[in-house]
C-alpha positions in Angstrom: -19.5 158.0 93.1 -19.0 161.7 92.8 -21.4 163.0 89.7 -21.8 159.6 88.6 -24.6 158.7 91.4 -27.2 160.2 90.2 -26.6 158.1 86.8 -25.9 154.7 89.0 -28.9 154.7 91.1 -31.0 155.2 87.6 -29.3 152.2 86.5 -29.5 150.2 89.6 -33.4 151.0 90.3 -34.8 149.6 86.6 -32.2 147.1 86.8 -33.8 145.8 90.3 -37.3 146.5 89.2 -37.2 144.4 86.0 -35.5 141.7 87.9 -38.8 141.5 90.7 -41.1 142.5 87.8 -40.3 139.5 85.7 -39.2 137.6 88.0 -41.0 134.3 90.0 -41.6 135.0 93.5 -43.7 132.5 95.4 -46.5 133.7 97.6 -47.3 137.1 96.1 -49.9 138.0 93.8 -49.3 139.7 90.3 -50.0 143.3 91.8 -48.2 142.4 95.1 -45.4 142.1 92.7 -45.6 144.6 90.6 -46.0 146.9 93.8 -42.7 145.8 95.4 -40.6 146.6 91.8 -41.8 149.9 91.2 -41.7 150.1 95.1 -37.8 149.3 95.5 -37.4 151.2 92.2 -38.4 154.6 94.2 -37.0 153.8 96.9 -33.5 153.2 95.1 -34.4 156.2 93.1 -34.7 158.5 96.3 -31.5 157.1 97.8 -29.4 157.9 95.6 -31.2 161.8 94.5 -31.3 160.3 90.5 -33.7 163.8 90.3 -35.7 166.1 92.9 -38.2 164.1 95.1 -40.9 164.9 93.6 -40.2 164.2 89.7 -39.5 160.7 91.1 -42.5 160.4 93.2 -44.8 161.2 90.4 -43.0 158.4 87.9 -43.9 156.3 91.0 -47.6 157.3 91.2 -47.7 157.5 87.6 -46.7 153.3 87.1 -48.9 152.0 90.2 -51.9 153.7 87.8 -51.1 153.0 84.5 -50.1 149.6 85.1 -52.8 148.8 87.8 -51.4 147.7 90.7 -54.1 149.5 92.7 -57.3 151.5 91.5 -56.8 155.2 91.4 -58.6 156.1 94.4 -56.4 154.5 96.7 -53.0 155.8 95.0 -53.9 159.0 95.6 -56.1 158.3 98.5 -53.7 161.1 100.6 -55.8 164.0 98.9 -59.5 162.6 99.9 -57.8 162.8 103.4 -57.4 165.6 106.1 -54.0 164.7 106.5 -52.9 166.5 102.9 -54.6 169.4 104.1 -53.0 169.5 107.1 -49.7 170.0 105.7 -51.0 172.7 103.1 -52.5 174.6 106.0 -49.4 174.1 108.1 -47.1 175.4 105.5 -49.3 178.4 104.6 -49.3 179.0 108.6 -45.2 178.6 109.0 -45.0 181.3 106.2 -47.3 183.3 107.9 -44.9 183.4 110.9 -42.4 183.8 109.2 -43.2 186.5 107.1 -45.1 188.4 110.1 -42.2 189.1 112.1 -44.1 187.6 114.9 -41.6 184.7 115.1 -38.9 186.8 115.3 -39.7 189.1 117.9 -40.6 186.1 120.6 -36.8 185.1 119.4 -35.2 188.2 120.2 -37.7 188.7 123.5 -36.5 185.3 124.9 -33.0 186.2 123.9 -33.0 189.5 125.8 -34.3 187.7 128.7 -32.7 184.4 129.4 -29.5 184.0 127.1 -26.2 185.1 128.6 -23.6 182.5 128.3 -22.6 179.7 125.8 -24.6 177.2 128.1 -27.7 179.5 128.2 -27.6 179.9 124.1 -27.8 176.1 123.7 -30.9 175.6 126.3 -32.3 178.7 124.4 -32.2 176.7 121.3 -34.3 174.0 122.8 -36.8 176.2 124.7 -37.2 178.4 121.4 -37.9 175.2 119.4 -40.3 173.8 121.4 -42.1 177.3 122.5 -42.0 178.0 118.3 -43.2 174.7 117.8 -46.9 175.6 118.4 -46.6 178.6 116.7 -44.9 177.4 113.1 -45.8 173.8 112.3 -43.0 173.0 110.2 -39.0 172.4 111.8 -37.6 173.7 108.4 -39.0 177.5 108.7 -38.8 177.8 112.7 -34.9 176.0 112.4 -34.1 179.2 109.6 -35.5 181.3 111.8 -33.9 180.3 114.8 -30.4 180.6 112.8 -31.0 184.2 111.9 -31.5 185.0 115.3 -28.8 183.1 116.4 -26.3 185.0 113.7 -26.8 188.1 115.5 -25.9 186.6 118.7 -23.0 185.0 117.0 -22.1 188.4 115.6 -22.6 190.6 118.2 -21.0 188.4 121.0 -17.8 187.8 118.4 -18.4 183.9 119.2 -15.1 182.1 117.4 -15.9 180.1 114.3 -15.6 176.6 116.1 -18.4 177.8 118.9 -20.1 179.5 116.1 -20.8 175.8 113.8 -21.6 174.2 117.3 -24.5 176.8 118.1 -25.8 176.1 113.9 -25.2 172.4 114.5 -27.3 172.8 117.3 -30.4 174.7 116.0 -31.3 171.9 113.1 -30.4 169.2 115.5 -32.6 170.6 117.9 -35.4 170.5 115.5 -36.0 166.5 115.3 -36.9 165.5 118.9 -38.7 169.0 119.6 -40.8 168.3 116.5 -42.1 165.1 117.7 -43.4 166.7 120.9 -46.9 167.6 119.3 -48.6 166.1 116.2 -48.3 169.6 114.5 -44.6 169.7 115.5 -43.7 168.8 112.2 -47.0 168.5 110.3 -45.3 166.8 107.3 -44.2 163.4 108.8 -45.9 163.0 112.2 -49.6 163.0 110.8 -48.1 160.3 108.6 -47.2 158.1 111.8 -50.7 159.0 113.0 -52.5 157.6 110.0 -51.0 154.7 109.9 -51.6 154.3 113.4 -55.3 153.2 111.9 -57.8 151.9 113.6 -56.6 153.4 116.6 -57.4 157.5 115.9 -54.3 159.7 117.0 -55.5 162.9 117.1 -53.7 165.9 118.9 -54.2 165.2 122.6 -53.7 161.8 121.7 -50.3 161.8 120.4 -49.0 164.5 122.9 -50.3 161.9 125.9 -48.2 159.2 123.8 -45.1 161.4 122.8 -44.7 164.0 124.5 -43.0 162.6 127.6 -41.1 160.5 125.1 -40.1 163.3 122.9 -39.6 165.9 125.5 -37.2 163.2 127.2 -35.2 162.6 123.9 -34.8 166.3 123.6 -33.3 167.2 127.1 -31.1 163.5 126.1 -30.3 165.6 122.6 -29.7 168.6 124.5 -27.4 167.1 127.2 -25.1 165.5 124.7 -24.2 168.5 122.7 -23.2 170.2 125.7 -21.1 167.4 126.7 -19.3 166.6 123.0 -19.4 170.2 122.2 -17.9 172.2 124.6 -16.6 175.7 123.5 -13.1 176.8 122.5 -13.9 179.8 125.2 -16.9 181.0 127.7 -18.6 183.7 125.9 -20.7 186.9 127.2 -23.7 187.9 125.0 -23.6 191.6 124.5 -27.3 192.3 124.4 -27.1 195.7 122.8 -27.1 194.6 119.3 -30.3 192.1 120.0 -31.9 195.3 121.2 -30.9 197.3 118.3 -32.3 194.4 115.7 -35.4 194.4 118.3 -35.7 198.0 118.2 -36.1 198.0 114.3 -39.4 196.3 114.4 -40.9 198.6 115.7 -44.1 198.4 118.1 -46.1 195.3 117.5 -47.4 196.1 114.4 -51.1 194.9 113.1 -50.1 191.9 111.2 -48.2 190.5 113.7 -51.4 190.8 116.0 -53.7 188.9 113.4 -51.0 186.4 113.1 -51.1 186.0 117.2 -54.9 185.8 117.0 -55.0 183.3 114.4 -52.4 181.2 116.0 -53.4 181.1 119.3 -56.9 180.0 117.8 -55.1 177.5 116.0 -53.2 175.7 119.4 -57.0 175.8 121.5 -59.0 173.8 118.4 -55.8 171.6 118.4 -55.8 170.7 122.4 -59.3 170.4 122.4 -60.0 167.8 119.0 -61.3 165.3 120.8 -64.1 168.0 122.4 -65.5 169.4 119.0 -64.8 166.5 117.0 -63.2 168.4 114.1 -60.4 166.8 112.5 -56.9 169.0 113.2 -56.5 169.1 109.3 -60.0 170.9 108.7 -58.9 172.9 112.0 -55.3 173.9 110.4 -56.7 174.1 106.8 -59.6 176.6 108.8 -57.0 178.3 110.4 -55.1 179.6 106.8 -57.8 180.1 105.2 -58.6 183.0 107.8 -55.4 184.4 107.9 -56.4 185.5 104.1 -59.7 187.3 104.7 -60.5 190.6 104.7 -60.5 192.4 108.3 -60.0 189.6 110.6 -56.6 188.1 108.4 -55.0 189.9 106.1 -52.1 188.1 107.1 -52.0 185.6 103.8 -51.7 187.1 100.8 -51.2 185.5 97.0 -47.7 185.2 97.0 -48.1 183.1 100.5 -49.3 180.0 98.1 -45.1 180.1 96.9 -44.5 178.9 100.4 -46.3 175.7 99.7 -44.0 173.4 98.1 -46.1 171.0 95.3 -42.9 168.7 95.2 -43.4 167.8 98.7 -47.0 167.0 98.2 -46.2 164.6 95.8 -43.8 163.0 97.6 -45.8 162.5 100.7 -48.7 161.2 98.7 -46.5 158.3 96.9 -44.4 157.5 100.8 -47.9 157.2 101.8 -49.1 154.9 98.9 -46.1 152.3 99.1 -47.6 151.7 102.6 -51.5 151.4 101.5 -50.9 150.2 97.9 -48.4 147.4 99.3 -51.3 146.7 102.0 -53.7 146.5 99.6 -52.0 143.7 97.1 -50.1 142.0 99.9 -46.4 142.9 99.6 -46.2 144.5 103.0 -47.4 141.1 104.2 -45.0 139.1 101.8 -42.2 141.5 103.1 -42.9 140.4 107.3 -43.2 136.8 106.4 -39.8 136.5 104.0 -37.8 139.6 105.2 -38.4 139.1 109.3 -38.4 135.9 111.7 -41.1 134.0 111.7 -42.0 134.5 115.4 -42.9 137.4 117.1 -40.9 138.3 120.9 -43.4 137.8 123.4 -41.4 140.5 125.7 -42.0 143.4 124.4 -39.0 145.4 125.3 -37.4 142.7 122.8 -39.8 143.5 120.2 -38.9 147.5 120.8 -35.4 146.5 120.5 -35.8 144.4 117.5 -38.2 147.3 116.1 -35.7 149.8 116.6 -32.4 147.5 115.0 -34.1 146.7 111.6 -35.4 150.2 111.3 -31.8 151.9 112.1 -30.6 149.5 109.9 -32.8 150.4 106.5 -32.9 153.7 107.3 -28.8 153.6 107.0 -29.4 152.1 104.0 -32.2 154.1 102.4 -31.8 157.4 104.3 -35.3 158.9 103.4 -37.4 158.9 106.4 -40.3 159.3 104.5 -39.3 156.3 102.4 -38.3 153.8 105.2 -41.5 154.7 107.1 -43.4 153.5 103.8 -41.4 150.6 103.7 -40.8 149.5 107.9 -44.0 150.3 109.4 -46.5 148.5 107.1 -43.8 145.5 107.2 -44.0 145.8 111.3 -47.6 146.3 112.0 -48.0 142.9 109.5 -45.5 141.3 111.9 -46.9 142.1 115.1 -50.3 141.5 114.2 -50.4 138.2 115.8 -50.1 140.0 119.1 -53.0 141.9 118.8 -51.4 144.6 120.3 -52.6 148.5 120.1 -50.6 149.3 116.5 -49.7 152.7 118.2 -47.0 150.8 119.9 -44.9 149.4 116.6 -45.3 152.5 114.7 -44.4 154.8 117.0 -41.2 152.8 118.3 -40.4 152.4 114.5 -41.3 155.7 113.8 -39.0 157.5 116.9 -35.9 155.0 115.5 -36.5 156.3 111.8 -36.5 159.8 112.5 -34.2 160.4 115.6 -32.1 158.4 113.2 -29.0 160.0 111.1 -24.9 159.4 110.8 -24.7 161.1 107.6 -26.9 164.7 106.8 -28.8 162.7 103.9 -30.5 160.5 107.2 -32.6 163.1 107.8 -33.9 166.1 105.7 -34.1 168.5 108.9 -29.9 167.9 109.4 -29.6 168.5 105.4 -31.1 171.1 104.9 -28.7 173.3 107.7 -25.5 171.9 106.1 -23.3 174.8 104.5 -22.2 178.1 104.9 -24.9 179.9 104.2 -27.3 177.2 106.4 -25.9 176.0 109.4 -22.5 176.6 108.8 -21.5 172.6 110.0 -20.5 169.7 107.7 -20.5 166.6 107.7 -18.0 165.9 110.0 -20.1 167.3 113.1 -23.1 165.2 111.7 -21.1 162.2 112.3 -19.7 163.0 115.1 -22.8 163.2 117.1 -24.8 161.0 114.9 -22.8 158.0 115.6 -23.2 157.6 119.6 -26.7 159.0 119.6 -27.4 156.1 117.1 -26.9 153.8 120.6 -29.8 156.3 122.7 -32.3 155.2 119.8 -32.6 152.1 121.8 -32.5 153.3 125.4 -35.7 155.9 124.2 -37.2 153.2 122.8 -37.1 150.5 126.0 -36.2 152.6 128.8 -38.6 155.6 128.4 -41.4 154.8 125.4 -42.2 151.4 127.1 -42.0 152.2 130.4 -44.7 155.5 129.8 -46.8 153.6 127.2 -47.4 150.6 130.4 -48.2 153.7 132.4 -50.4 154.9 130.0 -52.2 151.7 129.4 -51.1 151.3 125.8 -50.2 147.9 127.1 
């Protein structure tokens, strides 16, 4: 398809949407209807990138109100919500990070310390992930700043160029499992997964007791199978001095950096203890931001440090988020469960995980946005296993762990995407697949073998 994609999936997503929108489908109401077109339409529209995210999301938002499938209130029902504010105030933190140096210098520290083979580089990937994790709660930010780090290494230790796209592949891979860890792991998707978890609150506690043995599992799983299929062309020594040198031009700890270590550490106490105070993690992270920017105690935030908060990606979230409630809402999610999946439910629940896990691996190949196929598999799942009357954290979070931990291709997940190139990651395609294609097989043992298993010792069921 080439150039021509962009202009094919425009074609393709009206051409499907007028064919549901006109079309006679028993068993769903008008809005129901209408919901599923536009729905597909977006969906289509994402799939094949016909325009940036966000452009396409609004068009999205835009017909749900002007046509009224759904009142305007619950379209944009994202913003009356902590959840929105979450993500600003985790983005605004990331920068902060970032832009401190205070990220930087734990990376080099760690380095200094525990790095001095090809072996130790790829565990110090995974450690530095999970330890920057709590600090920076986006994978994007902490996975560039990882890489930067890593160059030095890279450069310093004179790693060949085939070691040298194994240690980038490595650092955005790294990035999915470690991000599911802790709710504010990667505050852009999970508190989606959390929300939808609803009635059942997920708070921070909450979804560390339920992933994070899970997570931390898939990541030493993750971690164990890149040493395996990507050996290096030759052992390598790190030469330290140059990680000094780049350590030594910080300077001392300087006063920013301090504030931003205040502020932070703040930030990961309110978090652990949510269910003590009562205050949502959302007001918490929003809190946290805001006092990054006063005078005296912050000083850390400055004007420019609203740049860092991407308004595309707000408006993407908050129309994945509405296919979900707006197709609740008018019924579509329930159409889709009764036409789209069998009519009876497994009784044995490792069968229903396994089931779960197949028809979300199998949109998301299809679909590719994560975002997007959680809009469109989690509603459709927690519809179908409602005759169970099980907890719903069970069918989103197994749907939710196969979406995400999910991707052949770089397009299956934004975290992989984003590393791809030269000036990124320095892998292609052709390591994606290459480890993408077997791990596609773990998605099920994580989802029997280990979520089920600690979810039964948990009590979840």
């Amino acid at each position: 398809m080439g150039k021509n994609k962009p202009i094919i999936g425009f074609f393709a997503g009206i051409i499907i949407a007028a064919a549901i929108f006109f079309a006679n489908i028993p068993g769903l109401g008008r809005e129901g209807q209408m919901c599923l077109a536009f729905s597909l339409m977006t969906v289509v529209f994402w799939a094949f990138g016909i325009a940036q995210p966000g452009y396409v999301s609004g068009l999205y938002l835009l017909l749900l109100t002007v046509f009224n499938v759904a009142k305007p209130a619950l379209v944009f029902s994202t913003w009356t919500t902590s959840m929105m504010w979450l993500i600003i105030g985790a983005f605004l933190i990331a920068g902060a990070v970032r832009e401190s140096g205070l990220g930087e210098r734990i990376a080099y520290n760690f380095i200094i310390r525990y790095v001095s083979s090809f072996k130790s580089i790829i565990i110090a990937i995974f450690v530095l992930t999970f330890i920057l994790a709590l600090l920076i709660p986006h994978p994007w930010p902490r996975a560039f700043l990882i890489m930067s780090v890593m160059s030095v290494v890279i450069k310093s230790t004179h790693i060949p160029r085939e070691d040298a796209v194994k240690i980038g592949f490595t650092v955005f891979t790294a990035s999915i499992p470690v991000s599911m860890i802790f709710l504010t792991g990667d505050a852009t998707i999970n508190p989606l997964a959390a929300v939808s978890c609803a009635p059942e609150a997920v708070g921070w506690m909450k979804w560390l007791q339920v992933m994070g043995l899970p997570m931390a599992v898939a990541s030493v799983i993750t971690m164990l199978m890149l040493m395996v299929m990507f050996k290096p062309v030759r052992e390598v020594t790190v030469n330290k001095e140059e990680i000094f040198a780049e350590l030594g031009k910080m300077g001392k700890m300087s006063g920013r950096e301090k504030r931003t270590a205040f502020w932070i550490t703040v930030a990961i106490a309110l978090w652990m203890t949510d269910t003590l105070h009562g205050v949502d993690i959302g007001w918490v992270t929003l809190f946290i931001a805001m006092g990054m920017a006063m005078p005296l105690i912050g000083g850390v935030l400055t004007p420019k440090s609203w740049g860092g908060v991407p308004v595309q990606t707000l408006i993407f979230l908050t129309a994945a988020v509405a296919i979900g409630r707006v197709g609740g809402a008018t019924g579509m999610n329930a159409w889709i469960a009764e036409t789209v999946l069998p009519g009876n439910v497994p009784d044995n629940m490792f069968v229903l995980a396994g089931f779960i896990t197949l028809v979300s691996i199998i949109i998301h190949m299809v679909f590719g946005s994560v975002i997007a196929v959680m809009g469109i598999v989690i509603p459709a799942m927690l519809a179908f296993t409602s005759p169970m009357k099980i907890n719903s954290i069970i069918p989103v979070m197994v749907a939710y762990s196969a979406i995400n931990l999910h991707f052949i291709l770089p397009f299956h997940n934004l975290a992989i995407l984003v590393g791809v190139g030269e000036e990124n990651g320095l892998y292609t395609e052709k390591e994606t697949v290459k480890f993408g294609v077997p791990f596609t097989a773990v998605l099920f043992i994580i989802a029997v073998a280990v979520e089920l298993p600690w979810w039964k010792v948990i009590g979840l069921w």
